[in-house]
NULO-246664 format. One line per 10 residues: number of its first residue (from 1); for each residue x, y, z of N, C-alpha, C. Coordinates in Angstrom, 1 decimal. Layout:
# NULO-246664
NUM) X Y Z X Y Z X Y Z  ...
***
This chain:
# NULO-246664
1) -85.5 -81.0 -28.6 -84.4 -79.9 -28.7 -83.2 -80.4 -27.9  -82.5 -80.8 -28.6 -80.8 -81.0 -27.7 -80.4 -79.5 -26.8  -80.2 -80.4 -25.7 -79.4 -79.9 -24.5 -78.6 -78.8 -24.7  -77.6 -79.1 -25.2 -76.5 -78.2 -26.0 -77.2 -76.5 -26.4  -78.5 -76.9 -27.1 -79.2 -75.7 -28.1 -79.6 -75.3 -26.9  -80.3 -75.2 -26.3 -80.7 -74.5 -24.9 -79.9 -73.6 -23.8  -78.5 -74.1 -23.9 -77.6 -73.1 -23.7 -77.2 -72.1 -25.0  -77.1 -72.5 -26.0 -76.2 -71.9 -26.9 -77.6 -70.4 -27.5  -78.6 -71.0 -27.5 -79.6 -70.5 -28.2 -80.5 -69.6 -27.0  -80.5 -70.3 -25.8 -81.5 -69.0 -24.8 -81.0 -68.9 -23.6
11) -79.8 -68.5 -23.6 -78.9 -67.8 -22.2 -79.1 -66.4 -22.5  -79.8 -66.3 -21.3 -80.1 -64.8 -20.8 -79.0 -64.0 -20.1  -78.0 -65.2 -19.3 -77.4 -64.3 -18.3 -75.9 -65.0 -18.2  -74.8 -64.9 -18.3 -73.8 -65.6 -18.5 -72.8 -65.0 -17.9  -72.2 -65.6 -17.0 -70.7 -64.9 -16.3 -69.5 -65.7 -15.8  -68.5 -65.2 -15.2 -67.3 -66.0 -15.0 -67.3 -65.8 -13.8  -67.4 -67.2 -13.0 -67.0 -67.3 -11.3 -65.9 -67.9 -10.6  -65.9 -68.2 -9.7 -64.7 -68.6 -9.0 -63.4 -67.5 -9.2  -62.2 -68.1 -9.0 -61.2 -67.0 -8.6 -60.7 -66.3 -9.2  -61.4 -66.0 -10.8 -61.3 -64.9 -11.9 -62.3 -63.8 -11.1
21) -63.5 -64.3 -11.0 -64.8 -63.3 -10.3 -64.3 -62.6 -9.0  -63.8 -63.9 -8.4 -63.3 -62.8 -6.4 -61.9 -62.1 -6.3  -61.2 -62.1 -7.4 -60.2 -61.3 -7.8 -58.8 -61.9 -7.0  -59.0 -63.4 -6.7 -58.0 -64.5 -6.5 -57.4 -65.0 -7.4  -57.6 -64.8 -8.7 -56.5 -65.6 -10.1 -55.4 -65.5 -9.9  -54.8 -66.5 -10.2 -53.2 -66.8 -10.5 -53.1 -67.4 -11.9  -51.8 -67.2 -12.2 -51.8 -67.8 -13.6 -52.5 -69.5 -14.3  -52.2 -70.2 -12.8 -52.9 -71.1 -13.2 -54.7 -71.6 -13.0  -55.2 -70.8 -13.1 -56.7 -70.7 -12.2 -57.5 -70.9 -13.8  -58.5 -71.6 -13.4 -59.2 -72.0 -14.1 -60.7 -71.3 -14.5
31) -61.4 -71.4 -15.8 -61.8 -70.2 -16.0 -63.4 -70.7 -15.7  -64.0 -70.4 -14.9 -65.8 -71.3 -14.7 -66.6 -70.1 -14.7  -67.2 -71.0 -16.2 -68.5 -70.1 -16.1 -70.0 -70.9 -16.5  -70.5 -70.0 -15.7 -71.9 -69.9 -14.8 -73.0 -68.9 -15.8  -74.3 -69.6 -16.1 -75.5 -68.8 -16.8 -76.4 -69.7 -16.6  -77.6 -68.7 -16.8 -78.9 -68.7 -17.1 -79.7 -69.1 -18.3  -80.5 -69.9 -18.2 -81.0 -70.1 -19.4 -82.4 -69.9 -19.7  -83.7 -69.4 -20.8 -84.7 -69.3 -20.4 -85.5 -70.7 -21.4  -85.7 -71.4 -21.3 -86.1 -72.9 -22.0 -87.3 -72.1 -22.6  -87.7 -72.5 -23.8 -89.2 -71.8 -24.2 -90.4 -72.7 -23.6
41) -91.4 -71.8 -23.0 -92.4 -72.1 -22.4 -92.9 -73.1 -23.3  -93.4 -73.7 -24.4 -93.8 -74.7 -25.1 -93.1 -76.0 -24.6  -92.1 -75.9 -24.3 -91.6 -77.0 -23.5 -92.1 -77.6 -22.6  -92.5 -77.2 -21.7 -93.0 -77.4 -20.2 -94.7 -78.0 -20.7  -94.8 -77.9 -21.7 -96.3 -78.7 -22.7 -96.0 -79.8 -22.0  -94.7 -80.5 -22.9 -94.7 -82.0 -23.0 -94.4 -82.7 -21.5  -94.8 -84.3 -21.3 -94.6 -84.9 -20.7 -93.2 -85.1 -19.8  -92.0 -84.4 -21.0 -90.7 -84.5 -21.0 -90.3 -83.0 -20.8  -90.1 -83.0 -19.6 -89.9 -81.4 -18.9 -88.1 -81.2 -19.5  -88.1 -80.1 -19.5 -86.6 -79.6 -20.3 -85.6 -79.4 -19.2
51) -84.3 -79.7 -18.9 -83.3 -79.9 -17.8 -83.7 -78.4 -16.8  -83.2 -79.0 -15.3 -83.2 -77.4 -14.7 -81.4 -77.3 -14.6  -80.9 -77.8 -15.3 -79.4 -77.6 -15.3 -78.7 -78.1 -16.9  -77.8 -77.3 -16.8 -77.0 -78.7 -17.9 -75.5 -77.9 -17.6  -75.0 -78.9 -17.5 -73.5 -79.0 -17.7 -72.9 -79.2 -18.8  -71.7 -77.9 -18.7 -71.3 -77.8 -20.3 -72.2 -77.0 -21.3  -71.9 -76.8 -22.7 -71.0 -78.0 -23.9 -69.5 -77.8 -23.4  -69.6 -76.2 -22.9 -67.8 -76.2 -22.9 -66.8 -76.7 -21.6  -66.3 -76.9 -21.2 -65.3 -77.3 -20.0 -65.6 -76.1 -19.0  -65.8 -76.6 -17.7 -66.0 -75.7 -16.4 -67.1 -74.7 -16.4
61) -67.8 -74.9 -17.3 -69.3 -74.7 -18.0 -70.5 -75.3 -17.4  -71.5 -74.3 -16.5 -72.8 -74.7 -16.1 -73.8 -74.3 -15.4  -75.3 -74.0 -16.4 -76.4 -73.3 -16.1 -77.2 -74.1 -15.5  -78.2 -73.2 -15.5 -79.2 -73.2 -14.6 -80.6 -72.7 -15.7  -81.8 -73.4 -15.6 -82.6 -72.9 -16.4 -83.7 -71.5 -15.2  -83.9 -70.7 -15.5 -84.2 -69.8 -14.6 -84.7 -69.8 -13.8  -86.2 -70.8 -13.4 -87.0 -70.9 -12.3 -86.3 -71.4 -11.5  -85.4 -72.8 -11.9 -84.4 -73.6 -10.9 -83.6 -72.1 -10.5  -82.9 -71.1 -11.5 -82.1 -71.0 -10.8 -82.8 -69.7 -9.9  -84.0 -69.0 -9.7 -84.9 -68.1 -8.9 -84.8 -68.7 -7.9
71) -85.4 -70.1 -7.8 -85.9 -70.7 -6.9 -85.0 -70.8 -5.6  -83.8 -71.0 -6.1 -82.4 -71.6 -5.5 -81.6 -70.3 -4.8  -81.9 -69.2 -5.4 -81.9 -67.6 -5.2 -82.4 -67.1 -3.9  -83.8 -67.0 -4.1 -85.0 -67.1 -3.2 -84.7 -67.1 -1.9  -83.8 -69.2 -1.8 -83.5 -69.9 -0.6 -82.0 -69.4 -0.7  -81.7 -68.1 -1.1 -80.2 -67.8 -0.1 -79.2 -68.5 -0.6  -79.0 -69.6 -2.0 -78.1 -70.5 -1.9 -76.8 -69.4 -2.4  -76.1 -70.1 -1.6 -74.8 -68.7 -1.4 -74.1 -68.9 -2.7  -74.1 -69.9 -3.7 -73.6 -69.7 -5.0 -74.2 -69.3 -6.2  -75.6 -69.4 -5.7 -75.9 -68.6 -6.5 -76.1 -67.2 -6.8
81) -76.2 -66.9 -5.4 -76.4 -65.1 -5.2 -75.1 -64.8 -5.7  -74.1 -65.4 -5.2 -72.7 -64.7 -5.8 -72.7 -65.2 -7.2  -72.9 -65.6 -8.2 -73.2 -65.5 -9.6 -74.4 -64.4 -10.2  -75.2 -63.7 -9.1 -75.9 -62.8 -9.6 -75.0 -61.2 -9.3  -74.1 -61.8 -8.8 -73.1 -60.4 -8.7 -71.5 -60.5 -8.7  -71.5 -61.0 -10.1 -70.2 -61.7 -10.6 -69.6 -60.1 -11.5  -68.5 -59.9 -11.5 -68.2 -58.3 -12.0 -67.7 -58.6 -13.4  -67.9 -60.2 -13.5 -67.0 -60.4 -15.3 -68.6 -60.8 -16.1  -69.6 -60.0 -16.3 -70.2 -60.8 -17.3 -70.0 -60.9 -18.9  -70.4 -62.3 -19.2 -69.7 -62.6 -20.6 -70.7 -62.4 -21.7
91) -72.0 -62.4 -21.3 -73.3 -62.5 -21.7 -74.5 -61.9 -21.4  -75.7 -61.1 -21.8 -76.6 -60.5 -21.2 -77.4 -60.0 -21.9  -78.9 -60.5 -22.0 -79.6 -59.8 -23.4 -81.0 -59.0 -22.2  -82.2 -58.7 -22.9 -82.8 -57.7 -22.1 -83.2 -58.8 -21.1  -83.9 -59.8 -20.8 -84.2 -60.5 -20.0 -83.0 -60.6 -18.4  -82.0 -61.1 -19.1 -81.1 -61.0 -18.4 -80.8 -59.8 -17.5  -81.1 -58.7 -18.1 -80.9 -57.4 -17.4 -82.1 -56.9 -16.1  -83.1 -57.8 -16.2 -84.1 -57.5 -15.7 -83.9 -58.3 -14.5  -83.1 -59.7 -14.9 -83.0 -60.5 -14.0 -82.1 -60.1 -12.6  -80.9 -59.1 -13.4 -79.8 -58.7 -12.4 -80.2 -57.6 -11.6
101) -81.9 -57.1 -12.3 -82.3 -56.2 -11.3 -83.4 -56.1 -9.9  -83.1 -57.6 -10.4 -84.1 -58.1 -9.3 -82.9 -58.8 -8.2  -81.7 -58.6 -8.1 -81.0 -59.0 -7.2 -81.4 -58.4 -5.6  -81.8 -57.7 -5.2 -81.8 -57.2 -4.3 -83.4 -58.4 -3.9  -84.0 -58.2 -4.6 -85.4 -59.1 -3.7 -84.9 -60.5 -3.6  -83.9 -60.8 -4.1 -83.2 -62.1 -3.7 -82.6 -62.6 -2.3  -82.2 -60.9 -1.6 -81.4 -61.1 -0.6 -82.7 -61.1 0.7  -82.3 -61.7 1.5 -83.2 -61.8 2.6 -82.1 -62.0 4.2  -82.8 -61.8 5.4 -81.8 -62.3 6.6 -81.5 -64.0 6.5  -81.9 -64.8 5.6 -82.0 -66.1 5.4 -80.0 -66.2 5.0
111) -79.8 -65.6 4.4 -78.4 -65.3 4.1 -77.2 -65.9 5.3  -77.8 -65.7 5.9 -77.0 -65.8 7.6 -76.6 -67.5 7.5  -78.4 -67.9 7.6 -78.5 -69.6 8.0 -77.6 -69.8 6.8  -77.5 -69.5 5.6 -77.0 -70.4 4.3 -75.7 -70.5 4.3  -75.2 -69.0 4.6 -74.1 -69.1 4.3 -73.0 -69.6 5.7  -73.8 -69.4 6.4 -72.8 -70.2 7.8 -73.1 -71.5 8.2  -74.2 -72.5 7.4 -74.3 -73.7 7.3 -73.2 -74.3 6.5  -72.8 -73.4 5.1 -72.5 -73.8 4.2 -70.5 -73.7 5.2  -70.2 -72.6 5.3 -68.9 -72.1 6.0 -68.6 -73.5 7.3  -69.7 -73.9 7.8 -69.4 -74.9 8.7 -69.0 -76.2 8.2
121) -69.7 -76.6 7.3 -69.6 -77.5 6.4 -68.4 -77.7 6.0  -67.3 -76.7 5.3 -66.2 -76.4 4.4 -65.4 -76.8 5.9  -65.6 -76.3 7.0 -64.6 -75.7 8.2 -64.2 -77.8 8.9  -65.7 -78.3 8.6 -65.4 -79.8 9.5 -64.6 -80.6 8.2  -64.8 -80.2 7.1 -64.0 -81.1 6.1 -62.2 -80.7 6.0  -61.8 -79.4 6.5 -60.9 -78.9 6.6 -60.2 -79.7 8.0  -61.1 -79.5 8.9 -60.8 -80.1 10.4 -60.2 -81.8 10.1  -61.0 -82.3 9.0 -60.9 -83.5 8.9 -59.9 -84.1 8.1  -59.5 -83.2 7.2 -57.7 -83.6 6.4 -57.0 -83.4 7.2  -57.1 -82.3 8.0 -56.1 -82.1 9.2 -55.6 -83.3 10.3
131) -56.8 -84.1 10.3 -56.7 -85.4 11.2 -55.9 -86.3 10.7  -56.8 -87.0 9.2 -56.1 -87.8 8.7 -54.9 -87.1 8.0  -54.2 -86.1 7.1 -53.4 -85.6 6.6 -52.1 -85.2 6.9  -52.6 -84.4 7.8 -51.7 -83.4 9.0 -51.7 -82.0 8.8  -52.8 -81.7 7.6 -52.8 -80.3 6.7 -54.2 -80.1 6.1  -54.7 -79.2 5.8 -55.7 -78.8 5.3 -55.4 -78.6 4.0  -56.2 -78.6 3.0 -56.1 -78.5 1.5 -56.3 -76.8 1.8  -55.2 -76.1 1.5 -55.5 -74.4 1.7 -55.7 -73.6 1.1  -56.1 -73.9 -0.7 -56.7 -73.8 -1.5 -58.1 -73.7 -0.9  -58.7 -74.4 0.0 -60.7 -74.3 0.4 -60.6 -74.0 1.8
141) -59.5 -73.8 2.3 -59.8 -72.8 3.5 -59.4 -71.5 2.8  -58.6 -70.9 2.3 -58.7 -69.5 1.3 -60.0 -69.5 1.2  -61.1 -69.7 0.4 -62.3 -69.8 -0.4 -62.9 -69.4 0.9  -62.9 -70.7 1.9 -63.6 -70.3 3.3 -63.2 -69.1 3.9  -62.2 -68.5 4.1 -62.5 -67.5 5.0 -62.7 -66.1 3.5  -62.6 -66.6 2.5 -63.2 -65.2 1.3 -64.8 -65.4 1.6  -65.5 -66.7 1.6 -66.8 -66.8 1.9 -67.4 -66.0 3.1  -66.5 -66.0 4.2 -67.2 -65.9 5.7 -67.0 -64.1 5.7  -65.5 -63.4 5.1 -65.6 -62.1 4.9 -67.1 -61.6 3.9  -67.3 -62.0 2.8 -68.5 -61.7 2.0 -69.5 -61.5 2.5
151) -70.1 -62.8 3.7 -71.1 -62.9 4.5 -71.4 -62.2 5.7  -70.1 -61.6 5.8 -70.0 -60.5 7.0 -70.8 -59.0 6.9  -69.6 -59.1 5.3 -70.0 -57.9 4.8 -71.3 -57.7 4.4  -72.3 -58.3 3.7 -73.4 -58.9 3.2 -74.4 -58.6 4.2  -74.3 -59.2 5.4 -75.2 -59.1 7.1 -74.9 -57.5 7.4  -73.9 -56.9 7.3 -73.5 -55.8 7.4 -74.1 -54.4 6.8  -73.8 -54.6 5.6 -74.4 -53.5 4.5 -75.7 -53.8 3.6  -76.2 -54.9 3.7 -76.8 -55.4 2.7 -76.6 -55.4 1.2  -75.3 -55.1 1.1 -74.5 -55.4 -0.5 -74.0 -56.6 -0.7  -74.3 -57.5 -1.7 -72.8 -58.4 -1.6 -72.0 -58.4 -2.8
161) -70.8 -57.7 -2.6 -69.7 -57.8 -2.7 -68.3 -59.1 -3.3  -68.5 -59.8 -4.0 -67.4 -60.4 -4.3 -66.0 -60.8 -4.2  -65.8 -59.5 -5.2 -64.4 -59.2 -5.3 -63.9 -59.5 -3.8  -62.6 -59.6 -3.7 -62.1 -59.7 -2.5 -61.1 -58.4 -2.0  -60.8 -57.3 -2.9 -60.5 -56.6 -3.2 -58.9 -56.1 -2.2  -58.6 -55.4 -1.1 -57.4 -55.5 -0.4 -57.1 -56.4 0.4  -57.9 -57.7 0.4 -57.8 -59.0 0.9 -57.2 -59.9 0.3  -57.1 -59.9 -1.3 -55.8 -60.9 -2.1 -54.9 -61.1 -2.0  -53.9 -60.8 -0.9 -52.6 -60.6 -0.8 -52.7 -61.8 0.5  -53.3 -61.5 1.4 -53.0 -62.2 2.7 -53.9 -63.4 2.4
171) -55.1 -63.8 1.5 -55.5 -64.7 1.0 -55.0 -65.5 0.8  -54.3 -65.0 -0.7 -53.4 -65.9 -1.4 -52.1 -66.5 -0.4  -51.6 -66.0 0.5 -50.9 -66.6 1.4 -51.2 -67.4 2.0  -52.7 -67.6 2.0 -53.0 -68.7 3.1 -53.2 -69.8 1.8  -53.2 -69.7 0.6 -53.3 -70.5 -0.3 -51.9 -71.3 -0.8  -51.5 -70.4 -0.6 -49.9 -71.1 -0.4 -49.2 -71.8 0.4  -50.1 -71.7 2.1 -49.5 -72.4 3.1 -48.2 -72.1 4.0  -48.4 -70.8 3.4 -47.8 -69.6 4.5 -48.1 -69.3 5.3  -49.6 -69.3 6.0 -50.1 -68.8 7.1 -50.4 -70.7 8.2  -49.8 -70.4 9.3 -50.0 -71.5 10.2 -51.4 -71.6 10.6
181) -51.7 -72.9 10.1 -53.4 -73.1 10.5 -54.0 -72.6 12.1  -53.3 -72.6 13.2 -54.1 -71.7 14.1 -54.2 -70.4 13.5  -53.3 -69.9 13.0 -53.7 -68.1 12.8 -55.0 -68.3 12.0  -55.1 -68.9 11.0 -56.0 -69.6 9.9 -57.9 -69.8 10.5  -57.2 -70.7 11.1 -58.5 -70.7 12.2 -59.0 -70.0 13.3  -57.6 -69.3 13.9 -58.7 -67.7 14.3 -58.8 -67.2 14.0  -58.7 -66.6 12.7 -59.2 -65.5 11.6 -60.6 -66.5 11.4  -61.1 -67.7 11.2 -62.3 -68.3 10.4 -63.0 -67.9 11.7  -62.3 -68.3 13.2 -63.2 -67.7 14.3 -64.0 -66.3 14.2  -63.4 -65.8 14.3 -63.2 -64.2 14.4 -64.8 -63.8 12.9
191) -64.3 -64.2 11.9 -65.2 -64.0 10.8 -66.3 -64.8 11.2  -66.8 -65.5 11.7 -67.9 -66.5 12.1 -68.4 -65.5 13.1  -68.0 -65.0 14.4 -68.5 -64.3 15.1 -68.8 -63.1 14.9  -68.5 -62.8 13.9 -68.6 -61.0 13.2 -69.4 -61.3 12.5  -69.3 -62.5 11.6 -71.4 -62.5 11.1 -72.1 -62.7 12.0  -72.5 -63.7 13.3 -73.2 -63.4 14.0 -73.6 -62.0 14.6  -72.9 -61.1 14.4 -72.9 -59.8 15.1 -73.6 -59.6 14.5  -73.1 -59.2 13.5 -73.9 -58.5 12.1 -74.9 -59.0 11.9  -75.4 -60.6 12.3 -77.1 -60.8 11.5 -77.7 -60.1 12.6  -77.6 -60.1 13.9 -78.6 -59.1 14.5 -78.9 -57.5 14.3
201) -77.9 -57.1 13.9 -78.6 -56.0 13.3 -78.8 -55.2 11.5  -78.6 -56.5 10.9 -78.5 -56.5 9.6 -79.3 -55.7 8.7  -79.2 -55.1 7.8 -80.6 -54.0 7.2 -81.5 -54.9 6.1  -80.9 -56.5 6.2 -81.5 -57.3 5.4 -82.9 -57.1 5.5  -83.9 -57.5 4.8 -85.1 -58.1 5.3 -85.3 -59.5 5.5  -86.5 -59.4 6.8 -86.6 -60.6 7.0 -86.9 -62.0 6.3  -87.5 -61.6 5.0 -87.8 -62.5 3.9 -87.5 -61.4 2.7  -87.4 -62.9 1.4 -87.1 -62.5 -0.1 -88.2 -61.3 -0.7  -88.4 -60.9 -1.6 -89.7 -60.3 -2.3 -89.6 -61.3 -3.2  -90.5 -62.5 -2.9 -90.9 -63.6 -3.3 -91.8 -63.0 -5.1
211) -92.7 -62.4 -4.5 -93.9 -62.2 -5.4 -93.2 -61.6 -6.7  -92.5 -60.0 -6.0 -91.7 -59.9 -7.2 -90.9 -60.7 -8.5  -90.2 -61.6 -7.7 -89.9 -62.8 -8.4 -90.6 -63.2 -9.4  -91.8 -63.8 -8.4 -92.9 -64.3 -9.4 -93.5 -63.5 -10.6  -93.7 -62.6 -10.8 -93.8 -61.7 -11.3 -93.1 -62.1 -12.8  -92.3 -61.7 -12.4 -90.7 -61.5 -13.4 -91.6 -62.8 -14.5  -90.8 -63.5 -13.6 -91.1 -65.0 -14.3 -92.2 -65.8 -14.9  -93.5 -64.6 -14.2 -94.8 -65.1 -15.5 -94.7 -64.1 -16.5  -94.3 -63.5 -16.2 -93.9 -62.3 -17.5 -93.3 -63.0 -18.3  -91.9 -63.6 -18.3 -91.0 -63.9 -19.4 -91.2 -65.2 -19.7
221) -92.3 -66.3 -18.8 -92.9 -67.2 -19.5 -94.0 -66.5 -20.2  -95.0 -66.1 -20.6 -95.7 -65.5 -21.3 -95.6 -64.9 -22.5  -94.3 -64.1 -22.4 -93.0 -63.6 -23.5 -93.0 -64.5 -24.6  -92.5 -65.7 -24.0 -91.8 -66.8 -24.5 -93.0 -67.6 -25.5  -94.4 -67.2 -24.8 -95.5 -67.8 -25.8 -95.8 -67.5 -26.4  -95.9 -66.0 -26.5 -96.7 -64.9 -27.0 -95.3 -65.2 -28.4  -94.1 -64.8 -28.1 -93.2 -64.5 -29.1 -93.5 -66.0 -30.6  -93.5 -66.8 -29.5 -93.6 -67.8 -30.2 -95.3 -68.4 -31.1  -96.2 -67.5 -31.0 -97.6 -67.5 -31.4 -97.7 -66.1 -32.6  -96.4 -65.0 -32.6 -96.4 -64.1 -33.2 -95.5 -64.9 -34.9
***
């Protein structure tokens, strides 16, 4: 079965991310989208296991086959949780619906470590154009301090929230290179230390609902056999 057919033929779950999703578009913004795919259990027979990704067919285009992307879920990865609570979906059949309702056993206090590993990460690469540069790319310190608000709020309420909603204005200015990198960087301060606040008394739980998960997922492989033996 070509690659291609596996998206086109068993996407469960399909949406638009990046700065169409967090309510950052500008006219020139580019349109990425993000899905699920459920590969039919007969697959996983052969010696030749079926992709846990594929990129594309179309431009800025790329899934995830489900277990990879549970799995990836599970562990907090902060791109993917925000693809399970994208406000533009393009795509969504009953599987998929089941999937977006299991978002909540996705979130765990693990959220904290991922997403301020990941925020650190963004912050020393920023530090580091600055060096050699004299400037930070402010297109991905924008991103970074929309990530570190999300994760605040996230530790906070136990929602997460995307959109960036009365925050696009002063965003987009730092995207422009309007805002002078100290202010920049004590605002990324300030949000770093306000998620620490917040993971201590977070209403997260302390781990995923793993089983649940599991669950899901022998079910809709099962589905997938059963449909296909009928």
């Amino acid at each position: 079965m070509p690659f291609e057919s596996l998206v086109r033929d068993h996407t469960i779950y399909a949406c638009v991310m990046g700065s169409r999703a967090f309510g950052l578009a500008t006219d020139t913004s580019d349109t990425d989208r993000r899905g699920v795919f459920l590969a039919p259990t007969p697959l996983f027979w052969r010696f030749d296991k079926p992709p846990t990704h594929i990129e594309g067919p179309a431009e800025e285009q790329f899934s995830w086959e489900l277990e990879r992307f549970c799995e990836l879920a599970l562990r907090a990865n902060p791109n993917i949780l925000e693809c399970l609570h994208s406000p533009l979906v393009e795509h969504i059949d009953f599987t998929g619906r089941e999937l977006l309702a299991l978002r909540g056993a996705f979130l765990s206090r693990r959220v904290h470590e991922t997403f301020t590993r990941y925020a650190l990460g963004q912050r020393k690469k920023l530090e580091a154009d600055i060096r050699l540069h004299g400037a930070p790319r402010w297109k991905h310190a924008m991103h970074l301090l929309r990530l570190l608000t999300s994760a605040r709020d996230l530790l906070r309420t136990g929602t997460l929230t995307i959109d960036v909603g009365d925050q696009r204005d002063p965003l987009l200015a730092v995207k422009r290179g309007e805002v002078p990198w100290p202010e920049v960087e004590s605002w990324m301060t300030r949000l770093a230390t306000e998620t620490d606040e917040a993971a201590t008394r977070t209403p997260l739980p302390t781990e995923p609902d793993r089983a649940r998960v599991e669950d899901f997922l022998i079910r809709v492989r099962r589905a997938s056999t059963d449909a296909l033996a009928g």
